[in-house]
C-alpha positions as a printed Julia matrix, in Angstrom:
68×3 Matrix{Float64}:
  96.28   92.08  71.02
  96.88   92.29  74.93
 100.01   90.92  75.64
 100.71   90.69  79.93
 103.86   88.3   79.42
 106.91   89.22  78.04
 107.78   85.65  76.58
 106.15   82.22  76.79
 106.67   80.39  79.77
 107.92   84.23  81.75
 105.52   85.15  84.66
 103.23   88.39  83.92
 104.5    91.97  84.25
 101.53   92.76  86.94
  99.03   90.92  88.46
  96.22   91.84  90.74
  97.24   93.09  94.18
 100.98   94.93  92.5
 102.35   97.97  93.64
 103.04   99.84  90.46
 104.91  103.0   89.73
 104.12  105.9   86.97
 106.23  105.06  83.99
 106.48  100.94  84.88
 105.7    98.74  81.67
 102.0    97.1   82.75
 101.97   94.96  79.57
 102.49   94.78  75.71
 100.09   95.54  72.83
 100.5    94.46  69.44
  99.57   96.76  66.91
 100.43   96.09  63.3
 103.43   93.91  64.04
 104.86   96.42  66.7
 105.13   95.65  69.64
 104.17   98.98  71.9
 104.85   98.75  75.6
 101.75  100.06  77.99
 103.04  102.38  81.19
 101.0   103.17  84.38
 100.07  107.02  84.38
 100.29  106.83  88.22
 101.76  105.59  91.02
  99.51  102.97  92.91
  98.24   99.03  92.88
  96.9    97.31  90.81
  92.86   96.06  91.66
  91.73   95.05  88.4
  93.51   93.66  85.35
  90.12   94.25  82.54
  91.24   93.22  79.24
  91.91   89.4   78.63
  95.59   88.28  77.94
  95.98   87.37  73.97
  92.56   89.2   73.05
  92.23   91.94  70.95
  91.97   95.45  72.6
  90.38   98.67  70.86
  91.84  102.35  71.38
  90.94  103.87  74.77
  89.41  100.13  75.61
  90.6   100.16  79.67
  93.23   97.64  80.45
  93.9    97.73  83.88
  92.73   99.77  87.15
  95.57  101.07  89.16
  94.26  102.81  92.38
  96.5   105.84  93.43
């Protein structure tokens, strides 16, 4: 699943509104027990966080929008 914390009680990596760079760590997903860090392909800000923190996310399901 979707992790966008990186510990309980830590504030998110990104929220809404972010300036992000290409290569910054947007969130975790869990996928059989490993942990995989999720990087922003591009430079830009963040205007939509899709997928629901602690829900379970398919492969190419979109996570976030980042416009450039």
């Amino acid at each position: 699943g979707l992790q966008e914390f990186a510990a309980a009680g830590e504030p998110p990596f990104i929220k809404v509104g972010d300036k992000v760079q290409k290569g910054q760590v947007l969130c975790i997903v869990e996928a059989m027990k490993l942990m995989n860090e999720i990087e922003s392909d591009q430079t830009g800000t963040v205007v939509d966080i899709v997928a629901e923190d602690g829900k379970p996310v398919s492969l190419d399901t979109p996570l976030f929008v980042v416009q450039p």
